[in-house]
Residue frames relative to the residue before (quaternion, step in Angstrom):
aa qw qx qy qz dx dy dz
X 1.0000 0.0000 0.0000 0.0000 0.00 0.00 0.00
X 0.6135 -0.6478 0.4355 0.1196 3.13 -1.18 0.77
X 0.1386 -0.7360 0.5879 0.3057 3.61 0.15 1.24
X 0.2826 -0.6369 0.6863 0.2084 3.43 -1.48 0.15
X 0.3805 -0.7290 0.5537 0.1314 3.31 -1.29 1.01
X 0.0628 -0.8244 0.5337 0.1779 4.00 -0.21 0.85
X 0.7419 0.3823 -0.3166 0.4508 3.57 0.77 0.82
X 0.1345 0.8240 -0.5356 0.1266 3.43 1.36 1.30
X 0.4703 -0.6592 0.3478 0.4726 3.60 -0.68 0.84
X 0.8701 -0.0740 -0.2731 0.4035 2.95 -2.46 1.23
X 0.6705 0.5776 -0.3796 0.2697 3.49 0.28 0.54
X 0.3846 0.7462 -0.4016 0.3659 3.67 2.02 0.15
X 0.6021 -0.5278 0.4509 0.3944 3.21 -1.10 0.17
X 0.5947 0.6302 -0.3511 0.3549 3.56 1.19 -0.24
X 0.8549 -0.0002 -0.0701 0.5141 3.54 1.09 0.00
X 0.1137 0.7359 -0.5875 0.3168 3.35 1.73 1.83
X 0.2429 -0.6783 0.6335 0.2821 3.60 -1.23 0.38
X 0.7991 -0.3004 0.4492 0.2634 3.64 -1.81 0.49
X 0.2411 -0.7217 0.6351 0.1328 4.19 0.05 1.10
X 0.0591 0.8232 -0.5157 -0.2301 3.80 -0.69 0.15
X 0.3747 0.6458 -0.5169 0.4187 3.18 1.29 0.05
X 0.7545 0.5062 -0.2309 0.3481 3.67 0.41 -1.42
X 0.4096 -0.5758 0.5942 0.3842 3.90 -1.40 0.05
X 0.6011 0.5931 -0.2311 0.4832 3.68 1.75 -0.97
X 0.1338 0.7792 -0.5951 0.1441 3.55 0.78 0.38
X 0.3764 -0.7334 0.5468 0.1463 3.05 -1.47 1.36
X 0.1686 -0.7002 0.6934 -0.0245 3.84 -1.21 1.11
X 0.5689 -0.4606 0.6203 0.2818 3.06 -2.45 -0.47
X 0.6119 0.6413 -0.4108 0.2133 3.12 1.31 -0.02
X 0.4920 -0.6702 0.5201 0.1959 3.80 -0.88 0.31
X 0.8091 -0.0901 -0.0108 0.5806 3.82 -0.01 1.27
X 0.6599 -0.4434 0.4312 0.4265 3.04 -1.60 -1.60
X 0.4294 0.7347 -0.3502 0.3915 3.06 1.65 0.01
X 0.5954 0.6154 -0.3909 0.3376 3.88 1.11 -0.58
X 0.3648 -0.7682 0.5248 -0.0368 3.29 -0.80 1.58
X 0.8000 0.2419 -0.1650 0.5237 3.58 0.99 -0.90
X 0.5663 -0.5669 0.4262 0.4197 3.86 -1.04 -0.12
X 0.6240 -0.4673 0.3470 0.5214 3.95 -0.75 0.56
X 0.4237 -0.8155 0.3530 0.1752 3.57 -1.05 0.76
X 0.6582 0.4096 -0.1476 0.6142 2.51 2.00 -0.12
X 0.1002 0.8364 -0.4796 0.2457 3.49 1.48 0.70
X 0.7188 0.4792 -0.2874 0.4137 3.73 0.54 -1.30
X 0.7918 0.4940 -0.1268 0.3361 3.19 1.19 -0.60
X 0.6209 0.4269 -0.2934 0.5884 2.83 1.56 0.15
X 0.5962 -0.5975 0.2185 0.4897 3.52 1.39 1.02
X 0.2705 0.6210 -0.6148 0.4041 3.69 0.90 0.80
X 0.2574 0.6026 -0.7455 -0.1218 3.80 -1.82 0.09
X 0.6414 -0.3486 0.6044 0.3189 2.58 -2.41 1.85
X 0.2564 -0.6261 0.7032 0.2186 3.07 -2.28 0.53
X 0.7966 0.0425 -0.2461 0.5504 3.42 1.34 0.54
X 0.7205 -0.5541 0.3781 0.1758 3.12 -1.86 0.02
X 0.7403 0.4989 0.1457 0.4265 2.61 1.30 -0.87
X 0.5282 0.7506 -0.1321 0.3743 3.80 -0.15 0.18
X 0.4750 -0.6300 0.5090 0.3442 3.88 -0.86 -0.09
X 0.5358 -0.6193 0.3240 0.4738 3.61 -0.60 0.15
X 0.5119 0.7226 -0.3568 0.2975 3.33 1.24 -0.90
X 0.7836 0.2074 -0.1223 0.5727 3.64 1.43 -1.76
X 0.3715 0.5491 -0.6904 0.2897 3.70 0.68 0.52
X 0.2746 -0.7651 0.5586 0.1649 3.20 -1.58 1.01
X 0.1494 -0.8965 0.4017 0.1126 3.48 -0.24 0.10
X 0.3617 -0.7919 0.4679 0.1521 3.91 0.35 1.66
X 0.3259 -0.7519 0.5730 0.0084 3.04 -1.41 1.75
X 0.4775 -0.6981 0.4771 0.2390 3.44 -0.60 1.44
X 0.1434 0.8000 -0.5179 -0.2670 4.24 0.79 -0.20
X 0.3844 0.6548 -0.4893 0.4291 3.44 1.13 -0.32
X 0.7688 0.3676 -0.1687 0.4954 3.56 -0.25 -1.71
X 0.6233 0.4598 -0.4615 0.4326 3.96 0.72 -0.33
X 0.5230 0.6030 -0.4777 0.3670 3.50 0.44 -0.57
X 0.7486 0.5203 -0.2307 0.3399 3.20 0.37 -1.98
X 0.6211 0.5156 -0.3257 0.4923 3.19 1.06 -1.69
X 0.6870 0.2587 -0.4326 0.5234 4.27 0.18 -0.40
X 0.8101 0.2918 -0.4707 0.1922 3.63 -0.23 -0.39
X 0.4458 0.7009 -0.2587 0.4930 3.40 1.71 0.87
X 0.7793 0.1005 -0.2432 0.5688 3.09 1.43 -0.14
X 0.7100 0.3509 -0.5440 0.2772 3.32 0.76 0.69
X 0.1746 0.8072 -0.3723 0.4235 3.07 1.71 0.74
X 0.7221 0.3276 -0.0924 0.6023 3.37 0.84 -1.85
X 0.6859 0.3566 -0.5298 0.3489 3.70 0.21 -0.42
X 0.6844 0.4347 -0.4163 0.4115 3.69 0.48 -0.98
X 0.4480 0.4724 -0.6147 0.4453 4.13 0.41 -0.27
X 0.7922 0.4754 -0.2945 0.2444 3.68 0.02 -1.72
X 0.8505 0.0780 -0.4089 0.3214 3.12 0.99 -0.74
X 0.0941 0.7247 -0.5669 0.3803 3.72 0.95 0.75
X 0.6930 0.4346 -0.2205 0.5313 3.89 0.63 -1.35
X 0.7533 0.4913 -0.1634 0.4056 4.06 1.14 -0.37
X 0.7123 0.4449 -0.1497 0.5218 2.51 1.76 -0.53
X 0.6384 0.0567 -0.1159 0.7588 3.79 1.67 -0.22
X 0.1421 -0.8052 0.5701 0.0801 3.26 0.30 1.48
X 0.7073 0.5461 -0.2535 0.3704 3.79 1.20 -0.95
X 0.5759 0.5723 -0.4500 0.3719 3.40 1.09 -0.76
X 0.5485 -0.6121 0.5089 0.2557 3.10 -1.87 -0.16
X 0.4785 -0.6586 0.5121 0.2740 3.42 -0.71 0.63
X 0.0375 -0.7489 0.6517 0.1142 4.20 -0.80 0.66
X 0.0403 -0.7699 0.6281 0.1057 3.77 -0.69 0.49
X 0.3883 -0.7238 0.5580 -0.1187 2.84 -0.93 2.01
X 0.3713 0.7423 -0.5556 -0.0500 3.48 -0.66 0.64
X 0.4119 -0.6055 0.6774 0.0696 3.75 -1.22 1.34
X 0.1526 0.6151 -0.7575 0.1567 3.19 -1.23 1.50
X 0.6409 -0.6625 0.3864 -0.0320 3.35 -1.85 0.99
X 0.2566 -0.8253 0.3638 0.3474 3.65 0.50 1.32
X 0.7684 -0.5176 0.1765 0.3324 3.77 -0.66 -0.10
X 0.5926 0.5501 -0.1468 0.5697 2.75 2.07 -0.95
X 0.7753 0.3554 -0.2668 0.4489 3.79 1.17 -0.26
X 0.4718 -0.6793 0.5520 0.1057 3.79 -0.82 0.83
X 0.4709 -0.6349 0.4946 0.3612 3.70 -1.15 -0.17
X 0.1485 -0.6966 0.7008 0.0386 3.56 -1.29 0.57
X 0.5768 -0.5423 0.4707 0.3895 3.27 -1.05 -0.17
X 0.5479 0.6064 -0.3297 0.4725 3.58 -0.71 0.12
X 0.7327 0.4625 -0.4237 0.2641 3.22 -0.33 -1.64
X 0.7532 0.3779 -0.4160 0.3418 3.95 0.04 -1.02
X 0.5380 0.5809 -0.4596 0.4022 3.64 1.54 -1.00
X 0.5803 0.7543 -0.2613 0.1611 3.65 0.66 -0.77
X 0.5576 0.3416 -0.1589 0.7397 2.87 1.78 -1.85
X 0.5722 0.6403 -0.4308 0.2772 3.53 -0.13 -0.13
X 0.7991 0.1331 -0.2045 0.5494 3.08 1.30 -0.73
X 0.0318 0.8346 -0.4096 0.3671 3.54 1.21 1.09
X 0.8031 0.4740 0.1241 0.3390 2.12 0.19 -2.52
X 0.6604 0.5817 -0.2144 0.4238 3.42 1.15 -1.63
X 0.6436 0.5285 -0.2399 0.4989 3.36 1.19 -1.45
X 0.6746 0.4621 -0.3120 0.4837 3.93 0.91 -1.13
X 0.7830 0.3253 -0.3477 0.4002 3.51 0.81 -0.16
X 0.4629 0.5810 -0.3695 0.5582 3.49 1.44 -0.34
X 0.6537 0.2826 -0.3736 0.5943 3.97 0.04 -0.09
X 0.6394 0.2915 -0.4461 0.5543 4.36 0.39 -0.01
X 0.5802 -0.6052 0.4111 0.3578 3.91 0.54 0.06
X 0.6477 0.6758 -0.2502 0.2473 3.27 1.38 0.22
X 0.2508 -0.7857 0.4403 0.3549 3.75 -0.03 1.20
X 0.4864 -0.6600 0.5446 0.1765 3.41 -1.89 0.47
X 0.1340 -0.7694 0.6246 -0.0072 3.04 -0.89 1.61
X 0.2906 -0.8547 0.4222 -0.0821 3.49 -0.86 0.68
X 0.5030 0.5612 -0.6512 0.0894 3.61 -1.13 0.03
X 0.1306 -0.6698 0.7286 0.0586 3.39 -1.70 0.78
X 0.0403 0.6178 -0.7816 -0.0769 3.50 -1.63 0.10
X 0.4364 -0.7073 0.5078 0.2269 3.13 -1.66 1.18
X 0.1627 -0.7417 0.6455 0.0819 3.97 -0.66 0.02
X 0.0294 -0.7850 0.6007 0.1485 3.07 -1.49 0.78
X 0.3652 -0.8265 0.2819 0.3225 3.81 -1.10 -0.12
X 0.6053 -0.6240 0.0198 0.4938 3.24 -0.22 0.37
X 0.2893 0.6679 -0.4800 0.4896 3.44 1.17 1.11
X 0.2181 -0.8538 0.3788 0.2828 3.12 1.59 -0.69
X 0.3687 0.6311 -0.5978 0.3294 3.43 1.07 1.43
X 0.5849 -0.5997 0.4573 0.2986 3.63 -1.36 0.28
X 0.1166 0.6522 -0.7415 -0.1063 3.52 -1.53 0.25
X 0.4935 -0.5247 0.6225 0.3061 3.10 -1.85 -0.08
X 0.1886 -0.6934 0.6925 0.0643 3.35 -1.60 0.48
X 0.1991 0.7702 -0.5711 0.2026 4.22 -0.04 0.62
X 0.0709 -0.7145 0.6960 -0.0126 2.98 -1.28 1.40
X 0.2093 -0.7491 0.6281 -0.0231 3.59 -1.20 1.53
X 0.5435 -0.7198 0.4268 0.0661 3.02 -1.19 1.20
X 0.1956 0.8297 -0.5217 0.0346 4.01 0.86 0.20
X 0.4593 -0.5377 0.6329 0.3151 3.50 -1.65 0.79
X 0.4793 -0.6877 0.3815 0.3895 3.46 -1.15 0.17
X 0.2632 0.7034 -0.5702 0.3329 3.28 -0.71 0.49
X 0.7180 0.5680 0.0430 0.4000 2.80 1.03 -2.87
X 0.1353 0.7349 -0.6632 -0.0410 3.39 -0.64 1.03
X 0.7008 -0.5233 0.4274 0.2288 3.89 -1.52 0.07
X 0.0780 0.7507 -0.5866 -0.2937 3.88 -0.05 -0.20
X 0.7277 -0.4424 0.3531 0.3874 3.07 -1.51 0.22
X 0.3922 -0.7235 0.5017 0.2667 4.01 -0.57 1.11
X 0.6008 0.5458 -0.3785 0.4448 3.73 0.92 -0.55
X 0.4513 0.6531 -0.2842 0.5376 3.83 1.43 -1.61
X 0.8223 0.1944 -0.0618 0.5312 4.11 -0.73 -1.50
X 0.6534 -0.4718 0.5440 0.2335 4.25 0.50 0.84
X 0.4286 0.7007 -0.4833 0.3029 3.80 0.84 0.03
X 0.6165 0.3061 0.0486 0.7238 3.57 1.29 -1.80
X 0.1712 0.6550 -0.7293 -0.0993 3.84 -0.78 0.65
X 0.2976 0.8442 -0.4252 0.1341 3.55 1.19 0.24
X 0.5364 -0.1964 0.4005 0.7165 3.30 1.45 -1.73
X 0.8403 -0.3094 0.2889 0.3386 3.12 -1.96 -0.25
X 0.0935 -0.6979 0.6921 0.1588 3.27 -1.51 -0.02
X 0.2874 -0.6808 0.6715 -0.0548 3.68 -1.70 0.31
X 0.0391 0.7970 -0.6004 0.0534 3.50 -0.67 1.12
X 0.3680 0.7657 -0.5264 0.0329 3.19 -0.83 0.42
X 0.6453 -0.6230 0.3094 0.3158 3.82 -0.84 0.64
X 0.7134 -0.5961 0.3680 0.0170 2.79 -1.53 1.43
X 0.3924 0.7353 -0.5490 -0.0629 4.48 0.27 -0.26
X 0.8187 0.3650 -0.2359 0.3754 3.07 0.92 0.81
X 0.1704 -0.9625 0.1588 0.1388 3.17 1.60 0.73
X 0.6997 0.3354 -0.0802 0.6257 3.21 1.50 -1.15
X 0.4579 0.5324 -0.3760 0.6046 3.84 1.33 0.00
X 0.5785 0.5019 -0.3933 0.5087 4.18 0.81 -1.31
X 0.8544 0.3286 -0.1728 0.3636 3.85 -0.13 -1.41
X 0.4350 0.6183 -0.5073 0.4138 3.60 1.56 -0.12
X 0.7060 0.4488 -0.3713 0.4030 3.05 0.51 -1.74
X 0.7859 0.3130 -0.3775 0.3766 3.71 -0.32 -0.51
X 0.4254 0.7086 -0.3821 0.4134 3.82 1.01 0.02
X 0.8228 0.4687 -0.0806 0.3113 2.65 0.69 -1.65
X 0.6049 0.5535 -0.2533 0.5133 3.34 2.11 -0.26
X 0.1555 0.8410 -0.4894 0.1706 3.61 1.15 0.92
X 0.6646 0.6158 -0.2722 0.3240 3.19 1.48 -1.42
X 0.7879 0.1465 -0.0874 0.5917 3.17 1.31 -0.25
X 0.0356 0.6336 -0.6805 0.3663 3.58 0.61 1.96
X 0.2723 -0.4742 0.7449 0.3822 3.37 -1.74 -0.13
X 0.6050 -0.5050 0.4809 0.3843 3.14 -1.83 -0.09
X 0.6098 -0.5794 0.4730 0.2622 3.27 -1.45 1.22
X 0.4905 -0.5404 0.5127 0.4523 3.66 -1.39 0.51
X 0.6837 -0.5373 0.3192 0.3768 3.07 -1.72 0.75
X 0.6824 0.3339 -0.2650 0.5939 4.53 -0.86 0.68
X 0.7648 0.4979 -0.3322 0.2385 3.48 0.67 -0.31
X 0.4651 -0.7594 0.3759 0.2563 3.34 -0.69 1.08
X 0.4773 -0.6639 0.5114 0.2643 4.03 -0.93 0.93
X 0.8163 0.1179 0.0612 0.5621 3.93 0.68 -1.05
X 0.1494 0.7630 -0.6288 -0.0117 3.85 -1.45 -0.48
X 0.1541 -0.7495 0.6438 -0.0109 3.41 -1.36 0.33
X 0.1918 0.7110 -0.6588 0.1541 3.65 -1.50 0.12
X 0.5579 0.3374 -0.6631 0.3678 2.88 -1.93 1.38
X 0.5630 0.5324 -0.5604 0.2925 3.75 0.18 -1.59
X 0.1216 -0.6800 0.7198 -0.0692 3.26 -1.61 1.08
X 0.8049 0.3578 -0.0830 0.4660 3.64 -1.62 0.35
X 0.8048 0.0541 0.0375 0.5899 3.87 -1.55 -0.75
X 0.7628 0.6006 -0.2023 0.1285 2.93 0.19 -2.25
X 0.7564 0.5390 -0.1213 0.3502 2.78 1.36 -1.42
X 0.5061 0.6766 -0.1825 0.5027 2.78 1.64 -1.06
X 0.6105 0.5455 -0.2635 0.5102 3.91 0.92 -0.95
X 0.7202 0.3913 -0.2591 0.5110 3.55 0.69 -1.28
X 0.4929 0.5888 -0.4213 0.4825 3.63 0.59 -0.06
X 0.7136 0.5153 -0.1973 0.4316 3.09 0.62 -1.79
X 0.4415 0.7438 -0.2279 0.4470 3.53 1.01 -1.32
X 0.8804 0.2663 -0.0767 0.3848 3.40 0.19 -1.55
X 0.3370 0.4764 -0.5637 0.5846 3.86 1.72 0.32
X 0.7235 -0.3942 0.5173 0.2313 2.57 -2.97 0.94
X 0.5759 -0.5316 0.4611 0.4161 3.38 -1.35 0.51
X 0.5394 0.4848 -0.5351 0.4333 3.89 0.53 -0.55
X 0.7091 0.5071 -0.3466 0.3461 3.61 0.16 -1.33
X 0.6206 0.6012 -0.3867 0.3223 3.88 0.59 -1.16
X 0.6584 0.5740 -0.2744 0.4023 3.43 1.22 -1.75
X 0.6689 0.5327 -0.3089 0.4163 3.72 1.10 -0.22
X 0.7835 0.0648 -0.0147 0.6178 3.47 0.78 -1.17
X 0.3810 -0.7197 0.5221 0.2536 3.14 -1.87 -0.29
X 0.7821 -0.4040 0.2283 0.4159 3.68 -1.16 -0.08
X 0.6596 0.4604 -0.2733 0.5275 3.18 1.53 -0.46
X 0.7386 0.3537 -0.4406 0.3678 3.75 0.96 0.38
X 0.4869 -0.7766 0.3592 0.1757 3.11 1.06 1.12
X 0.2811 0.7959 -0.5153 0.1483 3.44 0.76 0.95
X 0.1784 -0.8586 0.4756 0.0697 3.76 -1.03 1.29
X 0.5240 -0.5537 0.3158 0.5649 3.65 -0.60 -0.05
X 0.5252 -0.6703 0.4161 0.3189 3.52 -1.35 0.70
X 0.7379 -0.4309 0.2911 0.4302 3.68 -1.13 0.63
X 0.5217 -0.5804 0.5228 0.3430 3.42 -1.20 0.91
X 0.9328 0.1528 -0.0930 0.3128 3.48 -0.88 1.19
X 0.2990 0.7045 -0.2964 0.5713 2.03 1.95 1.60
X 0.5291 -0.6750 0.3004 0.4174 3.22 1.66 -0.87
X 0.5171 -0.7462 0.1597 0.3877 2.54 1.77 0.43
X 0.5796 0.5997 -0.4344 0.3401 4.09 -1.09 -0.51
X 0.5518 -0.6537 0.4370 0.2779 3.47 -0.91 -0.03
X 0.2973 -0.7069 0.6226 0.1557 3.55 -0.80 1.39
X 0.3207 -0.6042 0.7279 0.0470 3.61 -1.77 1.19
X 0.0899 -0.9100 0.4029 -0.0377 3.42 0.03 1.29
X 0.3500 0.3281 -0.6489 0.5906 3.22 1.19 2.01
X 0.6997 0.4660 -0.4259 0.3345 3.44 -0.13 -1.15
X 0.0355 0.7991 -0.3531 -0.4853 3.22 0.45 -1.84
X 0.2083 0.8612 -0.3651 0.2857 2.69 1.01 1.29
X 0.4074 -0.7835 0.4178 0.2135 3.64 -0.57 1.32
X 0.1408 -0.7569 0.6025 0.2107 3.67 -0.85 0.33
X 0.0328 -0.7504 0.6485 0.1235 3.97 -0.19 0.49
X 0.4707 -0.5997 0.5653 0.3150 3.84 -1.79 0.90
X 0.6385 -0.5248 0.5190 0.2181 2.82 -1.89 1.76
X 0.6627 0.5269 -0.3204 0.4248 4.18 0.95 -0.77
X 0.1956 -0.6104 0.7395 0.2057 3.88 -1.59 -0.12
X 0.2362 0.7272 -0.5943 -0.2492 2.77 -1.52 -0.50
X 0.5988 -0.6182 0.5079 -0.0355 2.45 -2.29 1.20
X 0.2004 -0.7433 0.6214 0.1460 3.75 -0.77 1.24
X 0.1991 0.7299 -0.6415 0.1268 4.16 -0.88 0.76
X 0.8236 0.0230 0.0403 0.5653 3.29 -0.99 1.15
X 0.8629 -0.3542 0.1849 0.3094 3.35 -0.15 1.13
X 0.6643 0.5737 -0.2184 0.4264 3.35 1.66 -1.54
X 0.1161 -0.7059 0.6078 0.3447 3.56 -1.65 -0.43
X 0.2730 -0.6720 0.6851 -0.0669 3.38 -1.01 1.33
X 0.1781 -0.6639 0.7223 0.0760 3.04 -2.07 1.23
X 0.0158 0.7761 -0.6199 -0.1148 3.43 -1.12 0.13
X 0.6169 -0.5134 0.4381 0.4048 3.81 -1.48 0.67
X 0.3571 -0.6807 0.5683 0.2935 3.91 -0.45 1.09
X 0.7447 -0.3058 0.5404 0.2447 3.48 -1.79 0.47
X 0.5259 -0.6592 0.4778 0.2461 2.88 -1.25 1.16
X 0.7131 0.2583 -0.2572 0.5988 3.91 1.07 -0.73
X 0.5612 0.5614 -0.5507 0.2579 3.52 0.87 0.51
């Protein structure tokens, strides 16, 4: 069995931010028992819209900006880490895809090299491991960062070189620090422009088995995690169901301890009612 780490980096429950998109928003709280709002909510770039109040109607303002970042930051870091656990020996290539002046983004393009690549290693017997994040400069065009796992032997040609990337250039070089490489460029969310509209900020692929099963796990609210584990595969329940997440031995539903609340323009969570 897979030990599971509960402090993979920027991804603990100690400094998740508040999903607002979701009813499953992620907290500090523990089960259904939690009585009070996360205590550290303000700090993690949440603000209370008041002072004042029961716990039930304190509201508490969702950063959705800062929530993005905060998820494409940790599932960024969890797949690098465990990718790095799972072929502790391989080497680490760092791939980066940048855009000639004359050419813009579309969809597609990263899905493109992606499967290039897959096919060029799948005919050397070699599965594809993955993670990318997208980055912009302060011109506020895009590139790609992607680090690939290769046994040795296995080297990379150049995706621009084999028609893979007719986008612009590319740039390989090796990885000794795989999950340090994709922090650093993770970690510059606070100051990304916004992606074109459909476009994706980060991605990953290969993690198989345990592994996979963790990163899944990884990506439930912190309330939900304190309950189960990676190995009870628990998913969200069927649309129109009522939402929460179904545990598909038990069947038992888990529904978030949070609401949320649309006022003035903002989104706000609060601790649902005791009959709510």
């Amino acid at each position: 069995m897979r030990s599971i780490s509960r402090c993979a980096p920027n991804c603990g429950p100690q400094d998740e931010k508040i999903n607002s998109q979701n009813d499953d928003s992620g907290s500090q709280s523990r089960g259904f028992g939690v009585q009070y709002p996360p205590s550290d909510a303000l700090a993690s770039g949440l603000v209370s819209s008041q002072t004042s109040g029961t716990p039930v109607d304190r509201l508490i303002r969702v950063d959705r900006e800062g929530t993005r970042l905060k998820r494409l930051k940790c599932s960024v870091l969890t797949a690098a880490r465990l990718h790095v656990q799972e072929r502790a020996r391989w080497k680490v290539a760092m791939l980066t895809l940048t855009y000639r002046p004359d050419v813009n983004w579309s969809p597609g393009q990263v899905s493109e090299v992606v499967r290039h690549i897959r096919q060029y290693l799948k005919r050397r017997g070699v599965e594809m491991r993955f993670v990318w994040v997208q980055e912009f400069t302060k011109k506020g065009r895009p590139h790609y960062h992607m680090l690939l796992w290769l046994p040795l032997g296995i080297t990379l040609p150049k995706p621009d070189k084999r028609g893979w990337w007719p986008c612009g250039m590319t740039k390989i070089e090796w990885a000794r620090n795989a999950v340090g490489y994709i922090a650093k460029y993770a970690s510059k969310g606070d100051s990304l422009a916004l992606p074109a509209k459909g476009a994706r900020m980060h991605g990953n692929g290969g993690l198989t088995g345990e592994a996979l099963l963790e990163q899944r796990w990884w990506k439930l609210p912190t309330w939900l995690r304190s309950d189960v584990g990676p190995s009870d595969c628990v998913r969200r329940a069927a649309t129109g169901s009522g939402g929460g997440f179904l545990h598909p031995g038990s069947g038992e539903v888990y529904r978030s301890p949070w609401e949320v609340v649309f006022k003035g323009g903002a989104v706000f969570i609060r601790l649902r009612s005791q009959g709510g």
